[in-house]
TORKOL-4160 file (C-alpha; in steps of 0.2 Angstrom, whole numbers, padded with zeros to 4 digits, m for minus):
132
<pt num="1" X="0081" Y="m0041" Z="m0213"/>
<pt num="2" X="0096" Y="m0036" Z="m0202"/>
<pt num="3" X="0086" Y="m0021" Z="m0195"/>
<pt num="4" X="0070" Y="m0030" Z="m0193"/>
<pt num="5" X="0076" Y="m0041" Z="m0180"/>
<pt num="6" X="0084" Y="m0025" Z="m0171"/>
<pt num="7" X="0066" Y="m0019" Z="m0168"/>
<pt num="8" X="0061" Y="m0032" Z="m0163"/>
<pt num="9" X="0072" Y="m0034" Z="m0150"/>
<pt num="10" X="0069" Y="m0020" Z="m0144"/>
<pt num="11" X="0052" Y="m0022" Z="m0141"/>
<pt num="12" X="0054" Y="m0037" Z="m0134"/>
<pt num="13" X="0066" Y="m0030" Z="m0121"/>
<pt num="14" X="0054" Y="m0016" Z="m0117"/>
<pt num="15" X="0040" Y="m0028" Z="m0114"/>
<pt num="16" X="0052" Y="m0036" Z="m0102"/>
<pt num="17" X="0055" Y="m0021" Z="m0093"/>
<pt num="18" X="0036" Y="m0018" Z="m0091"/>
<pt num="19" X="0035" Y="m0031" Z="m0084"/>
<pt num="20" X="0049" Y="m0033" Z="m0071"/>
<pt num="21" X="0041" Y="m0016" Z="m0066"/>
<pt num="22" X="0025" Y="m0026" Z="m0064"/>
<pt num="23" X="0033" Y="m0035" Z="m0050"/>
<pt num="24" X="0034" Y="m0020" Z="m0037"/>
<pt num="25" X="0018" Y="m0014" Z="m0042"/>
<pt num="26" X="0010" Y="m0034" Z="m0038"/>
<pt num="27" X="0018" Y="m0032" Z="m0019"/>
<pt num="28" X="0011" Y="m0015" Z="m0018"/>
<pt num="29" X="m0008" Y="m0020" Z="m0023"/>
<pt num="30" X="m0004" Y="m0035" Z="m0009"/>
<pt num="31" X="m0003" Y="m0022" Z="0004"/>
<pt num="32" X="m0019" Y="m0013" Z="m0001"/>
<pt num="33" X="m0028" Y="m0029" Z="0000"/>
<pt num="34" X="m0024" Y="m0031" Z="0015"/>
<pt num="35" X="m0028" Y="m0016" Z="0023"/>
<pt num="36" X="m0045" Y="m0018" Z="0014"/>
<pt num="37" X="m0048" Y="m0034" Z="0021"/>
<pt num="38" X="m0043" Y="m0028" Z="0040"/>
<pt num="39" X="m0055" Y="m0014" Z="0035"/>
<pt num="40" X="m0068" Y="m0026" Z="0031"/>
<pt num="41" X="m0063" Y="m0038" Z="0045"/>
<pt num="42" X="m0066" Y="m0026" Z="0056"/>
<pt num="43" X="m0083" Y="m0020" Z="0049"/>
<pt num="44" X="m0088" Y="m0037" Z="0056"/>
<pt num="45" X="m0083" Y="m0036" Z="0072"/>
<pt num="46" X="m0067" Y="m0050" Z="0069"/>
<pt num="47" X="m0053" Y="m0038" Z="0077"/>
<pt num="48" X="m0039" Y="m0051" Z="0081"/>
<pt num="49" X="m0040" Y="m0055" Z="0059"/>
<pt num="50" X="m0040" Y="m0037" Z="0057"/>
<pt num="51" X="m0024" Y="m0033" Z="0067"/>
<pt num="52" X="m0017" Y="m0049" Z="0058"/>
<pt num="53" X="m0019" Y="m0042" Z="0042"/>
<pt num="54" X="m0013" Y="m0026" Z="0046"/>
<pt num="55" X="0003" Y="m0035" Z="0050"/>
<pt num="56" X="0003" Y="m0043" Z="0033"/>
<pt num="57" X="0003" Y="m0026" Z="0024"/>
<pt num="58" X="0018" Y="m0022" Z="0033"/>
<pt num="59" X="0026" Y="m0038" Z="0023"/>
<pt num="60" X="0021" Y="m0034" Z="0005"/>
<pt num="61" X="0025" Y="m0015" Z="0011"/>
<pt num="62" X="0044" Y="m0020" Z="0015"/>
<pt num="63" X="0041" Y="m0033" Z="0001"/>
<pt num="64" X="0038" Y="m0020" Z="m0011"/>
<pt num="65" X="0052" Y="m0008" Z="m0008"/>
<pt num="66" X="0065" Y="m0023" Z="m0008"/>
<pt num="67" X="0059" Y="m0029" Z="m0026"/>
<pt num="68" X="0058" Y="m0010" Z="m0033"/>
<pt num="69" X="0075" Y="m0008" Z="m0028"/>
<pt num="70" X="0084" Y="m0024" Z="m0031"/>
<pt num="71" X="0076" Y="m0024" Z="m0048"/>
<pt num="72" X="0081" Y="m0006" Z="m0051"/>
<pt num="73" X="0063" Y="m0002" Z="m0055"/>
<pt num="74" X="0059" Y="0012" Z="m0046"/>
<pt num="75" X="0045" Y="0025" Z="m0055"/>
<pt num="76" X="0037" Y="0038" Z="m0048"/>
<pt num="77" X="0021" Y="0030" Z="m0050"/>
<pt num="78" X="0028" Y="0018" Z="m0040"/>
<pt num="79" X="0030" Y="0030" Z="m0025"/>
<pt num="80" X="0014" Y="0037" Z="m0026"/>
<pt num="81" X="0003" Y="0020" Z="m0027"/>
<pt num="82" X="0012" Y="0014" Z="m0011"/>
<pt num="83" X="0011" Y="0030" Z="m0004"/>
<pt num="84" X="m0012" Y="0027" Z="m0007"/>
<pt num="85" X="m0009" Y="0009" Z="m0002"/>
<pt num="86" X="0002" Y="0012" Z="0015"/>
<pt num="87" X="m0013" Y="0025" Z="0019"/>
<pt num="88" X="m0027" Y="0013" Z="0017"/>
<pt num="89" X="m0015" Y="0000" Z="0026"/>
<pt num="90" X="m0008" Y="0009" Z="0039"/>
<pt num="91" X="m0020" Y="0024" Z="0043"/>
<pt num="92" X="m0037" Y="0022" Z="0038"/>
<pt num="93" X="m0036" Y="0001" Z="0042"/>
<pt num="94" X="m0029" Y="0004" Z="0062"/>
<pt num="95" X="m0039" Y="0021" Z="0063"/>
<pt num="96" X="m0057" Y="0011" Z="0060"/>
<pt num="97" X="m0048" Y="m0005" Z="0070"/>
<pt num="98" X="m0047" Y="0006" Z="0085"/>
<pt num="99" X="m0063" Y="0015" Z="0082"/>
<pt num="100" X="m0074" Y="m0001" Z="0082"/>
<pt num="101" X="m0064" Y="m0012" Z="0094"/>
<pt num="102" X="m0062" Y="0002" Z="0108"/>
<pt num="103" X="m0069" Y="0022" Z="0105"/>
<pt num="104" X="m0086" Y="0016" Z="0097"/>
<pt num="105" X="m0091" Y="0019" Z="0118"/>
<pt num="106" X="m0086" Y="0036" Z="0117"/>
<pt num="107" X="m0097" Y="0043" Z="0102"/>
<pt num="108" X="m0091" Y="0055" Z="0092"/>
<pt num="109" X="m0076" Y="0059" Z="0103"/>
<pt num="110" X="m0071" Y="0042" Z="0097"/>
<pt num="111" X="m0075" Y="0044" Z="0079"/>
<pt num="112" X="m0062" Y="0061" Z="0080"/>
<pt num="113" X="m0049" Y="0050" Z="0090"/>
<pt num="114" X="m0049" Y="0039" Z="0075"/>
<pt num="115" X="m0049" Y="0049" Z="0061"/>
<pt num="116" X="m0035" Y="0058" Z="0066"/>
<pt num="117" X="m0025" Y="0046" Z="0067"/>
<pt num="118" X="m0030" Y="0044" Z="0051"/>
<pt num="119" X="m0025" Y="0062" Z="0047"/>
<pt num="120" X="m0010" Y="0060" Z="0055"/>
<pt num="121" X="m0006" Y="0045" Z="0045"/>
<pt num="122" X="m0010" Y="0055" Z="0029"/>
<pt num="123" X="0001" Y="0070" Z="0035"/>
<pt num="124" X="0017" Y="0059" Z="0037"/>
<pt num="125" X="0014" Y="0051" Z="0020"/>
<pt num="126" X="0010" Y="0069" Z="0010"/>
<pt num="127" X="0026" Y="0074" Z="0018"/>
<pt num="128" X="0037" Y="0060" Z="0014"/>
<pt num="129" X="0031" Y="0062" Z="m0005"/>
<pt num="130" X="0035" Y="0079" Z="m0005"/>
<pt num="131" X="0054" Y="0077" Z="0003"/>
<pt num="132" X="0057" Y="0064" Z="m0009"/>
């Protein structure tokens, strides 16, 4: 009997710590969505909501970080689902923001402005991963 409550215990106490890892993860997919809705704001043509919710990545991204740490939760896992979530927030989001707000005019000179600053986003973040 004695050893059968240990286990159980035990898995309760895992669960639990799924779950407080959970909680990073939750800020994370906040800064993904986003960066998807900027994208999608700006696919409309609604630029100033767009460059608002750019700004509101950047919260669940400091948001996220703070709670991985303060927790004691951090996973590599962790690192690399920001690291896609900060690319779709941060480079591909602005790039396509500046692209349809002012370089559409420019053609395909303004498509290439865009997307590297999407590459240059992607650059920083591959390195980062890799340095860490």
């Amino acid at each position: 009997m004695m050893s059968r409550s240990k286990d159980n215990s035990e898995v309760r106490k895992g669960s639990i710590r799924k779950g407080v890892y959970l909680l990073p993860n939750l800020f994370t997919t906040g800064t993904l969505f986003a960066g998807f809705y900027s994208i999608v704001a700006s696919t409309k043509g609604d630029y100033q909501i767009a460059a608002w919710f750019i700004l509101v990545a950047a919260i669940f991204d400091v948001l996220d970080g703070k709670v991985a740490r303060l927790t004691g939760t951090t996973s590599q896992f962790g690192v690399e689902y920001d690291s896609l979530a900060d690319l779709a927030a941060f480079g591909v989001a602005p790039g396509l923001l500046m692209y349809a707000w002012a370089l559409t005019e420019f053609g395909k000179l303004g498509w290439l402005a865009g997307f590297l600053y999407v590459v240059c986003g992607a650059l920083r973040l591959a390195r980062f991963n890799v340095q860490v």
